[in-house]
N, C-alpha and C positions, 0 to 999 in steps of 0.2 A: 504494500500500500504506500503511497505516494503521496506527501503532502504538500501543503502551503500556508505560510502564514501571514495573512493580510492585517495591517495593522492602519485604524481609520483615526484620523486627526491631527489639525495643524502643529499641533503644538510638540509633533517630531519633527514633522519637515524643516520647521525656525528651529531647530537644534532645541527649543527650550527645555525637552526633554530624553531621557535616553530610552530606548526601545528596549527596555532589557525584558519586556513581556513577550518576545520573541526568542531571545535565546534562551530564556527558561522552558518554554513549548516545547522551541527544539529538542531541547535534552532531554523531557520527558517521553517527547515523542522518539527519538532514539532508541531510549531504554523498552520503550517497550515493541519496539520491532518496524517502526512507519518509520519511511525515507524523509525529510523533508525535501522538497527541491526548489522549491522558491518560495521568497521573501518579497513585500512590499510595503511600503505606508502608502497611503493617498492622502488626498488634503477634505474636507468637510465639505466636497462639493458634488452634486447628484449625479453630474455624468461623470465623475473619476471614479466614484464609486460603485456606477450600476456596471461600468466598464470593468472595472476591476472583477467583481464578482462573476461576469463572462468571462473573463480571460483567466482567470484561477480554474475554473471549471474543464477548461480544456487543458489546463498543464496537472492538475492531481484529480487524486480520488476523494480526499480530505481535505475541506478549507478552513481553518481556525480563526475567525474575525475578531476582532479586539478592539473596541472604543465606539462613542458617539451614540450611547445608550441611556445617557441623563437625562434628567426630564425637562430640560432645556431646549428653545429653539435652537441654536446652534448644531444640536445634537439630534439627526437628522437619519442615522442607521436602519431603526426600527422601521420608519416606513421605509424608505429603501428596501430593506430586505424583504419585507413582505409585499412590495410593486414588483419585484425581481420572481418571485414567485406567484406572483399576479395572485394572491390568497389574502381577502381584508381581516384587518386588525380588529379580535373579540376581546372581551374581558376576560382571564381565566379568574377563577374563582378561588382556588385556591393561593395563585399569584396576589391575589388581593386580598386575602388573610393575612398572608406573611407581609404585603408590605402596612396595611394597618396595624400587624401586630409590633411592626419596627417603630412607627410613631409614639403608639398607646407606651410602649417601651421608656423613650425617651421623652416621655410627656410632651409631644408636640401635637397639633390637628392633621391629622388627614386631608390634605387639601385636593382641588379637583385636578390639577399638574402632579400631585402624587399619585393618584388611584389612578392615571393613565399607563403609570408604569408596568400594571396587572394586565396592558394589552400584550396579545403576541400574536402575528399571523395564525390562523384557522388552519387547524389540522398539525399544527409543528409539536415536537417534542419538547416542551418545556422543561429547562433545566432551573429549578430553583433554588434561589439564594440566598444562603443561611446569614450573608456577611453584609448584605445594602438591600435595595428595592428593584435592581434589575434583573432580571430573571432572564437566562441562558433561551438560544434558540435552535433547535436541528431541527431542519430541516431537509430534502433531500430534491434531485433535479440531475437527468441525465446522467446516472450512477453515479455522480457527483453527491457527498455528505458537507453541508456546509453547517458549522457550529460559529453563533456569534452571542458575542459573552462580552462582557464590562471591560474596563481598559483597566478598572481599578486593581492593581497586582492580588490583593488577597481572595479577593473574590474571584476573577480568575480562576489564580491555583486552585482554591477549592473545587468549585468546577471541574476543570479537567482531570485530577488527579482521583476526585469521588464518585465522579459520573461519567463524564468524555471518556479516558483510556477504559475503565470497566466494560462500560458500553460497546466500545469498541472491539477489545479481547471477547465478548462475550458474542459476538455477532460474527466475528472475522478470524480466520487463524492466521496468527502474525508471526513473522521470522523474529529471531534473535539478531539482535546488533551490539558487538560488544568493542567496544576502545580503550583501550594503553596507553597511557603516554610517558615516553620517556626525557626526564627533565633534566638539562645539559648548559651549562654554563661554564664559559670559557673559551667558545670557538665558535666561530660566523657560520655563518649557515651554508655558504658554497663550500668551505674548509671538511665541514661533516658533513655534506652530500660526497665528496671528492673520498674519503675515508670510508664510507660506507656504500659507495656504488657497486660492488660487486654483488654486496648481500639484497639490497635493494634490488637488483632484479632480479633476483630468484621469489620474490613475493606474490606477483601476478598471477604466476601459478600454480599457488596456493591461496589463491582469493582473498590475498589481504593489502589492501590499501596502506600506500603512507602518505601523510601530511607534513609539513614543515610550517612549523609555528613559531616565528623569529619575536622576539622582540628586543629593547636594549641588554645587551650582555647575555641575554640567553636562548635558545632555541631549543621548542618542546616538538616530539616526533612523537606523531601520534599515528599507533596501529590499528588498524582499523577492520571487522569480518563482519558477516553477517550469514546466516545456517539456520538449520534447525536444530541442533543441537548444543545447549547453552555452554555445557561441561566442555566439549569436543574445541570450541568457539575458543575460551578460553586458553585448553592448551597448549591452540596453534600460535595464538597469539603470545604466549608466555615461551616456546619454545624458542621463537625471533627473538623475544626480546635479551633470551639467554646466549644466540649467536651472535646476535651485531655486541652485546656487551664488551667481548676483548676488544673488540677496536676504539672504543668510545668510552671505557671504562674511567681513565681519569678524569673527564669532564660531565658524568652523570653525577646528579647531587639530590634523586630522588625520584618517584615514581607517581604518576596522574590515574587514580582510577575513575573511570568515567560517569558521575552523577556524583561525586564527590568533589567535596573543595578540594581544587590545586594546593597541595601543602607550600605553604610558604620556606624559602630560606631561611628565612628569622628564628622561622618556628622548629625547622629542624635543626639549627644549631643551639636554639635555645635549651630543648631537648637531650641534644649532648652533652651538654653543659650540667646538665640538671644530673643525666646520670652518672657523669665524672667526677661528681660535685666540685667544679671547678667556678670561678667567682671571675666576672668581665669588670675592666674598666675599658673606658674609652679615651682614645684622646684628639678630637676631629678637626682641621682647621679647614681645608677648601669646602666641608659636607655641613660644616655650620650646625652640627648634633643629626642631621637627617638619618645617620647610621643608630644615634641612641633613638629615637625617634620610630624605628622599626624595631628595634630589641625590645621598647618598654611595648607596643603595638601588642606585645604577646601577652594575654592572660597569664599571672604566675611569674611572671621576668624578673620580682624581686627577689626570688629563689636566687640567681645568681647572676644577675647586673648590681653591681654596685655603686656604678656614677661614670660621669663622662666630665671631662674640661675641653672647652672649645676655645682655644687661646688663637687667634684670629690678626692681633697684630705680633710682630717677632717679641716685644718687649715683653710681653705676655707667654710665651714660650718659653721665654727666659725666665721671667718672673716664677711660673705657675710649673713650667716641667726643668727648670732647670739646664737649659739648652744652653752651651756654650756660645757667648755671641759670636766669636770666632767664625764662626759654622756658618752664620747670616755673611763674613763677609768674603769667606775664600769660597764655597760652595753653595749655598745658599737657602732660605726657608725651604726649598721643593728639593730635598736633597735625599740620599740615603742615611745620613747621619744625623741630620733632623730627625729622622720619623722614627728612627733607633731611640735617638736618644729621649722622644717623645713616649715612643711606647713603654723602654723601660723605667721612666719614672712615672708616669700613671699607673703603672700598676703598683709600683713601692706603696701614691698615696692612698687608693684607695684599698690596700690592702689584696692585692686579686691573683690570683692565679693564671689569668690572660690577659692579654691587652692588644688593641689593634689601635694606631694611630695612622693619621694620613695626612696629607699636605700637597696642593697642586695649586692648579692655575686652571679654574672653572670657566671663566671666560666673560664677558667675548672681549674682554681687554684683557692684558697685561704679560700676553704673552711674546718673546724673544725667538730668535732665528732656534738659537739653544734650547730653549724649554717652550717649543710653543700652547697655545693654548691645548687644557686636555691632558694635559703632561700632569702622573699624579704618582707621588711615591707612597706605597703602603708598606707599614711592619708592622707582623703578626707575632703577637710573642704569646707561648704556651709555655707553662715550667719555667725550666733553663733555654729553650728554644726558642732563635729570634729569626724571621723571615723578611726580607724587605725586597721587593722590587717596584722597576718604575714601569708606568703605563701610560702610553699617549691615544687619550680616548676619541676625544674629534672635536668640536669646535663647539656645539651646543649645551650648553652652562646646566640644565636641567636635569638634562642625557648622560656627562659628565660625572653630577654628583651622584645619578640614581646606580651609574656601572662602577663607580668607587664603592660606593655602599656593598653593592650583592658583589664584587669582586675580594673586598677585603673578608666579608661574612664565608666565602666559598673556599679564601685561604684556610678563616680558623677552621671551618668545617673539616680540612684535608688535614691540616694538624693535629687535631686533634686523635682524627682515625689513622693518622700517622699515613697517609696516603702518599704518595707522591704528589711534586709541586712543581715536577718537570712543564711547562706547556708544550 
């Protein structure tokens, strides 16, 4: 089965909002075996809408509508979708219990723009809505299933997750669709295409899909089958991910099950930390605290973060970690001996067992023919054990600090498991 997910109102198209009532559909719809194949918004107008609703009908089996269901003029869906199925708009009866009973609830009146909410086209499957006043709508057309539902996220979810997929699974037998993803920082994304081309085409013919999902400093490779056999599904997929592993093993830092949060980096070194019982300080100057910023992000982080200094001009360097001025003026704040000698005395103050300190030139000034912008020295210190090298990331100051941050985190992570730091 084949879907689409149509999502109705302005206020995606002006960016004011983010669509994320689509990628949650998807995933659900994934998991439980339906393809998505296309995605749209339209804007609140009757012929982008009635259009849409034909042109969805010929690319899938399943249409997921989303928004334009308030009892506002502006929000114009309901009749749409029942002109689109030429079927007029009755009261349902029990639609209009539950939205009376939402008022009586909240002490407010029933007013007559309320009790219109109880209409739905004549003959449709009424989906009702435990969470607002809009009531879900299936309807069906040219073996085409169209479901249009609220824009509002909770009510939504409810929806498809206690009625739409049931509904669905109970009427249709649906394949298995299962994804992997393997999470890798440290190497660009044509670098680990080039490293794993061989194994990468032997996948095809084993019916499994791969994706490449770049983003700053990391790129996620995601596996991807679909069978009747969920167990089978799984082992093909974990078998791959057991071959390509020698090649790529230094730069994976963790594993994506699919319908599950992407574990964070933070969160998995937080983790190591916790079971090490080892204690972080920080010491950050071009990341401005952005790296303590993700460590405290983690529920629990006082377990063993114990403080960060962000010494930002040299005097303060000096001041706070003790940095030889010297170092400012034969080699300089962005140095190897800076960020040494940054790391190991943040950790002496705050008493810690690691320490990661950094120092660059974030941008988009102040960079030299020598250090241009981007240019960032990090040292990792675990124990007795100190790491430092330097990194020249690229020109955008955001991008910079966000690949200092998960780059210095990826060292302690490899330190820690005592991994290699070879790149």
């Amino acid at each position: 089965m084949n879907a689409e997910l149509l999502t109705i109102g302005n206020e995606i198209l002006i960016g004011q909002i983010v669509n994320t009532n689509a990628v949650w559909m998807a995933q659900q719809l994934n998991m439980a075996g339906i393809s998505v194949v296309h995605m749209s918004s339209v804007a609140d107008e009757k012929t982008a809408i009635l259009k849409a609703f034909e042109d969805a009908g010929k690319r899938a089996d399943l249409v997921l509508i989303t928004g334009g269901l308030g009892p506002t003029k502006d929000d114009i869906t309901k009749k749409l979708f029942s002109s689109f199925f030429d079927k007029p708009l009755v009261t349902d009866e029990e639609v209009l219990a539950d939205v009376s009973a939402f008022f009586e609830k909240r002490g407010r009146p029933l007013t007559e723009i309320n009790r219109r909410q109880a209409e739905v086209p004549e003959g449709c499957f009424v989906i009702r809505n435990k969470n607002g006043t809009a009531p879900g709508m299936w309807m069906e057309k040219d073996n085409t299933i169209y479901v249009s539902m609220p824009g509002v996220p909770f009510e939504m979810k409810a929806m498809v997750t206690e009625v739409v997929i049931p509904e669905l699974q109970k009427r249709f037998t649906l394949p298995f669709i299962y994804h992997k993803t393997i999470l890798t920082q440290g190497i660009g994304e044509s670098m680990l295409a080039e490293l794993i081309s061989d194994w990468e085409d032997t996948l095809a013919d084993k019916q499994i899909g791969l994706a490449y999902l770049p983003s700053p400093g990391m790129v996620r490779l995601r596996l991807s089958s679909k069978g009747t056999d969920s167990q089978e599904l799984r082992n093909r997929i974990d078998t791959e991910v057991e071959r390509v592993k020698p090649l790529i093993q230094k730069y994976i830092y963790g594993y994506e099950a699919y319908g599950e949060e992407q574990p964070l980096l933070e969160e998995i070194v937080g983790k190591l930390l916790r079971e090490n019982k080892l204690k972080l300080a920080l010491a950050e100057s071009c990341t401005g605290g952005y790296i303590s910023h993700l460590i405290t992000g983690v529920a629990g982080s006082s377990d063993y973060f114990n403080g960060c200094i962000v010494p930002y001009h040299n005097e303060f360097k000096h001041q706070l970690l003790k940095v030889d001025p010297a170092i400012f003026t034969t080699e300089g704040a962005v140095s190897k001996s800076c960020v040494i000698a940054m790391a190991e005395e943040v950790k002496r103050v705050f008493q810690a067992d690691a320490s990661i300190a950094v120092s660059g030139i974030a941008g988009p000034g102040g960079g030299t023919d020598e250090k241009p912008v981007g240019t960032v020295w990090i040292a990792v210190s675990v124990k007795d054990q100190i790491f430092a090298k330097k990194f020249i990331f690229g020109e955008h100051r955001g991008r910079n600090i966000h690949m200092t941050a998960i780059t210095a985190m990826n060292i302690l992570r490899k330190m820690i498991l005592k991994e290699s730091l070879e790149s």
